[in-house]
C-alpha positions in Angstrom: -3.4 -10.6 -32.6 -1.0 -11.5 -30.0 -1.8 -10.7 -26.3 0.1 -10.3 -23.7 -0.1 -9.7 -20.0 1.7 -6.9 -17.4 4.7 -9.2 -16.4 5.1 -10.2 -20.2 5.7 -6.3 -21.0 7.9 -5.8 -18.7 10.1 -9.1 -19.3 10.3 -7.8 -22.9 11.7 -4.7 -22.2 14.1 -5.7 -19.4 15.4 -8.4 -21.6 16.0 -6.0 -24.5 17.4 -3.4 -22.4 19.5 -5.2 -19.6 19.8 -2.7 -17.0 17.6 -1.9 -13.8 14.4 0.1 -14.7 11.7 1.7 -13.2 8.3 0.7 -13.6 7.5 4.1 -15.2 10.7 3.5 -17.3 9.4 0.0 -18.2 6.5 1.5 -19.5 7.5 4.2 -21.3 10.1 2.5 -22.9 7.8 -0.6 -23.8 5.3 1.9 -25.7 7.9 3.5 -28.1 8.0 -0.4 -28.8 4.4 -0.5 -29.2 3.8 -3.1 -26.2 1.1 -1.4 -25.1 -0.8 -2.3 -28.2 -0.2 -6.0 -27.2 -1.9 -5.5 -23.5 -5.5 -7.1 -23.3 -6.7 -4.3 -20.7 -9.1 -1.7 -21.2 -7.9 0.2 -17.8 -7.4 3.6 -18.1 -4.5 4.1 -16.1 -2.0 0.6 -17.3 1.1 2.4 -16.1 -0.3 2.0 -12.9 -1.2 -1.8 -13.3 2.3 -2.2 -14.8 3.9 -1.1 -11.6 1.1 -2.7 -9.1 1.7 -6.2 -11.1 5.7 -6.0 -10.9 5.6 -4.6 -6.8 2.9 -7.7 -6.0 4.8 -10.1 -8.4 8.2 -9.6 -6.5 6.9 -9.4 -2.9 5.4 -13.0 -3.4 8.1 -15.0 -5.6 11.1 -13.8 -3.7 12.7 -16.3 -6.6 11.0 -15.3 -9.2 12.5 -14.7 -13.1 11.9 -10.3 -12.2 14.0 -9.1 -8.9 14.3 -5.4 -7.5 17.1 -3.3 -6.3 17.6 -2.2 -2.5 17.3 1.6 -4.4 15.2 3.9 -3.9 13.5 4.8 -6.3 13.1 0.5 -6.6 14.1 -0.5 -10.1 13.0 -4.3 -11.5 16.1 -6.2 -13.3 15.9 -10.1 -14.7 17.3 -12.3 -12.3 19.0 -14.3 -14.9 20.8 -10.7 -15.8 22.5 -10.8 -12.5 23.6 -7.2 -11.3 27.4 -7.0 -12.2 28.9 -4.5 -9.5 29.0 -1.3 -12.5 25.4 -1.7 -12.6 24.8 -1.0 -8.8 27.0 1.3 -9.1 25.2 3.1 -11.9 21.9 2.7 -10.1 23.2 4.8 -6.9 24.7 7.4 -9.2 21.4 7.7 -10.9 18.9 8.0 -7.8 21.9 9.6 -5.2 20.5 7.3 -2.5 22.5 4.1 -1.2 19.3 2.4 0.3 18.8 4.8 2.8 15.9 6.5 4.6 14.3 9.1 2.9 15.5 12.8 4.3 13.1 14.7 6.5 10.9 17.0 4.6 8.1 19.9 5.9 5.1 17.5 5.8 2.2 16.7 8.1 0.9 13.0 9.0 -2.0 14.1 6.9 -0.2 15.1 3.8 0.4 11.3 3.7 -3.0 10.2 3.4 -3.4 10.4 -0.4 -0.1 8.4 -0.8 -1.4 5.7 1.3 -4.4 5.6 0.0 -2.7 4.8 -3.1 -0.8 1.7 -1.9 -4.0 0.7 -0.1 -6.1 0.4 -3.4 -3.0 -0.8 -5.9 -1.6 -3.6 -3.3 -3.8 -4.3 -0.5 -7.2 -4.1 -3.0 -8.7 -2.0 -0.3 -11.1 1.1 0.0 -10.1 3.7 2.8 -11.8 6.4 4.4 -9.9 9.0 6.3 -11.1 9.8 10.3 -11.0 13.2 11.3 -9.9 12.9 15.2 -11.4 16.3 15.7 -15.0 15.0 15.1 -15.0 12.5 18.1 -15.0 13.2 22.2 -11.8 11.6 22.6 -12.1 12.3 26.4 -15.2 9.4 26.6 -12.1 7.0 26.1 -9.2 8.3 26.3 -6.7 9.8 23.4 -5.4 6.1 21.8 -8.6 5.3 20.0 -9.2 6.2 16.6 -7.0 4.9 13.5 -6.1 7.6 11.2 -7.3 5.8 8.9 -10.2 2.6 7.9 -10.6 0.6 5.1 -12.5 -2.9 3.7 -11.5 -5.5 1.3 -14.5 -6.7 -0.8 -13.8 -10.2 -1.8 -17.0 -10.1 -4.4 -15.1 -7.0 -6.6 -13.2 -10.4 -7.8 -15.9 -12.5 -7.7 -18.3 -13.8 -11.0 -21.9 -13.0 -10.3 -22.5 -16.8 -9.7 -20.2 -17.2 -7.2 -21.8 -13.3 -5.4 -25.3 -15.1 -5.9 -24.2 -18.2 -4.0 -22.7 -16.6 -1.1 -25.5 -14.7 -0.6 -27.8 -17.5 -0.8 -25.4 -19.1 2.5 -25.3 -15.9 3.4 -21.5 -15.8 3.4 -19.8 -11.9 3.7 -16.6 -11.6 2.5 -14.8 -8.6 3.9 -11.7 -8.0 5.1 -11.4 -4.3 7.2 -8.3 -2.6 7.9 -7.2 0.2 10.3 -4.5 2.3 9.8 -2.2 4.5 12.1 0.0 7.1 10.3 3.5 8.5 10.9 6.0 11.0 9.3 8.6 8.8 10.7 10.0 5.6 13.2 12.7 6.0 14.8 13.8 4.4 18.4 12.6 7.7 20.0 9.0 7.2 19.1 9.3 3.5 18.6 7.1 2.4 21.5 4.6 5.3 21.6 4.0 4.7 17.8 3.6 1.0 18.2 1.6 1.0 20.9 -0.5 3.3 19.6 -0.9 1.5 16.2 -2.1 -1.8 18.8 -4.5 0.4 20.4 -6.0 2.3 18.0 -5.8 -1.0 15.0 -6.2 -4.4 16.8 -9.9 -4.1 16.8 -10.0 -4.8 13.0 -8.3 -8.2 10.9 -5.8 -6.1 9.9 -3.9 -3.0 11.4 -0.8 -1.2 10.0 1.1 1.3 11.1 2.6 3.4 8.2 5.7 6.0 8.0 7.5 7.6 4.9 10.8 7.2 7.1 12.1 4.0 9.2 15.4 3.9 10.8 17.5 1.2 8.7 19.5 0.5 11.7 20.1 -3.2 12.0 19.2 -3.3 15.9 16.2 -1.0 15.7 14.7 -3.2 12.4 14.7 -6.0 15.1 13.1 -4.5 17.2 10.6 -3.3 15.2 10.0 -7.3 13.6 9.5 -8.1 17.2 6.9 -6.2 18.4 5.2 -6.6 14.9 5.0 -10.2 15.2 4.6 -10.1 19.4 1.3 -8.0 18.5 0.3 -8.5 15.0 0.6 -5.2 13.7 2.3 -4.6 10.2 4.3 -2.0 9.4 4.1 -0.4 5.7 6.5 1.7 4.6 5.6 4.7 2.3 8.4 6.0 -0.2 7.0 9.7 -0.7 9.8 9.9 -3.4 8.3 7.2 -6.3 4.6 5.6 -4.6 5.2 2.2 -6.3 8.2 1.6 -4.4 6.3 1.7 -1.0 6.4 -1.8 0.3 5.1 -3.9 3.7 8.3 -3.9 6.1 6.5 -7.0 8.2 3.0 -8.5 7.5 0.2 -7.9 9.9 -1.1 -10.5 11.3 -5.2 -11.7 9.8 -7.7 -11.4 13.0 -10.4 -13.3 11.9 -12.8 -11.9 14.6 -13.3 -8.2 14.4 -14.0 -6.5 18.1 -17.0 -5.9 18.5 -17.1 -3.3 21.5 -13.6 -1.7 20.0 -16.0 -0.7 16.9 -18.5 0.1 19.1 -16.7 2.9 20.9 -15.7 4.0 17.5 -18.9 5.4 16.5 -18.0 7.5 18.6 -16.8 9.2 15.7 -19.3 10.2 12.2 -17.0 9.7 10.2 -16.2 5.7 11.8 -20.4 5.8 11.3 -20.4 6.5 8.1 -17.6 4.4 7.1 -20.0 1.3 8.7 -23.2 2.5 7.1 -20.8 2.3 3.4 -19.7 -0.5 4.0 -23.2 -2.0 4.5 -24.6 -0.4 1.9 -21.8 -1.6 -0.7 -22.3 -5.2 0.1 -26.0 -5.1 0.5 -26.3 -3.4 -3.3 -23.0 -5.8 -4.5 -21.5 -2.6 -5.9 -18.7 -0.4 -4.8 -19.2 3.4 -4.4 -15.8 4.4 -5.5 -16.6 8.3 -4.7 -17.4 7.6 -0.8 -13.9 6.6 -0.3 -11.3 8.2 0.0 -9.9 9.7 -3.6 -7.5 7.7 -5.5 -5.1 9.4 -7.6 -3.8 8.5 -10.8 0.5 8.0 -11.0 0.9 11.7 -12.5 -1.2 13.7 -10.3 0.1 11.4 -6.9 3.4 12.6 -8.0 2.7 15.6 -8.6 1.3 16.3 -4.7 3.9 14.7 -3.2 6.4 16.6 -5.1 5.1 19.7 -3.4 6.1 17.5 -0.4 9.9 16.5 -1.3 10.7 20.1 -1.7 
């Protein structure tokens, strides 16, 4: 029986159709072809997969045969089908947004959490834990302390047992953590208390973000913005409340390969900074992920289901 893989699926379906899609489109329109029969994956959620294999795909071949529209929601198109003018146009009538910012909604920073802990798992591979703020002394240290938000990387979920065995025997720990700071939006009025934030509260770990469901599309702010990214190393992720998949990393963070020690060390501070050390350990002592310490990751349906509670 044939097999074929995510990007396969998709190509199929874009080529037969030839007009911008979705990812969920792709995907429901590829099963009423029977695709999904074709798929050698066992996963329980492959719309998902779909749309994590087409948003990694396009962000690393910025060349490659499947492109994306400047839309919001994004929708994936052929590049050999090059966008004729009508189908832009048809695009814009269909979502009612000319790339531009999502509108201000009633939401807190924390409603937010579940949507990036989403695009954590799907894009960055990584397990996050939420810090409560209100658990920790913040006047030991000062207020710009805590990330909203940790997570770690384990190299060894990829990894074949023999290649987990031999990097224990040279005692080799591959981890990557992150630290996240969460905003509802960036604009130039909280620019610099955002970002500065985001440096003190992330630059401890190898990788820190700072994540908002709105950034200013203005030309002179974006510079700004990719200027004190790369000056401090901080990436920027922005989170599309509107259709999950189509959040995307604005500007990379820069990899610290050195973690800071005393940074962490004031963290503890905080229980639930402890206990996110004492999973961590545990996971790669046993070699095994405990899903269910982390924070919850919801499927497609039931992410958009919550933040459709938010976009009303």
């Amino acid at each position: 029986m044939e097999t074929i893989t995510f990007l396969d699926f998709a190509r199929r379906v874009l080529e037969e159709e030839k007009r911008p899609l979705t990812a969920d489109e792709i995907w429901e329109i590829g099963k009423t072809k029977d695709y999904d029969a074709l798929l050698g994956t066992q996963g329980k959620t492959p719309w998902a997969s779909l749309g994590a294999r087409l948003y990694v795909y396009v962000r690393d071949h910025k060349d490659g045969i499947i492109a994306q529209t400047d839309t919001r929601p994004k929708r994936f198109y052929l590049r050999s089908q090059k966008l004729t003018t009508i189908d832009v146009e048809r695009v814009n009538d269909d979502t009612g947004v000319k790339n531009e910012n999502v509108s201000k909604k009633s939401f807190l920073e924390k409603d937010l959490h579940p949507l990036l802990a989403y695009f954590a798992f799907y894009y960055l591979k990584t397990y996050c834990l939420t810090i409560n703020h209100s658990k920790s002394d913040k006047k030991e240290y000062g207020e710009w302390v805590h990330p909203d938000i940790v997570g770690c990387y384990f190299a060894f979920d990829e990894w074949s047992p023999e290649v987990i065995h031999f990097s224990d025997s040279i005692s080799n720990v591959a981890v990557k953590i992150f630290s996240f700071e969460l905003k509802r939006e960036l604009t130039f009025s909280n620019l610099r208390e955002s970002f500065f934030q985001a440096v003190s509260n992330s630059s401890w770990a190898n990788e820190g973000y700072l994540a908002a469901a709105t950034v200013a599309n203005d030309s002179d702010f974006r510079d700004e913005l990719k200027r004190l990214s790369t000056s401090f190393g901080i990436g920027v992720i922005l989170l599309n409340i509107e259709d999950p998949d189509s959040s995307e990393i604005l500007f990379p963070a820069k990899t610290r390969e050195n973690l800071d020690w005393d940074t962490i060390n004031k963290l503890t501070m905080n229980p639930d900074f402890k206990e996110f050390l004492k999973r961590v350990k545990n996971d790669l002592s046993n070699k095994e992920i405990r899903k269910e310490k982390y924070d919850k990751v919801f499927d497609r349906d039931t992410l958009s289901q919550i933040l459709a509670k938010m976009n009303k």
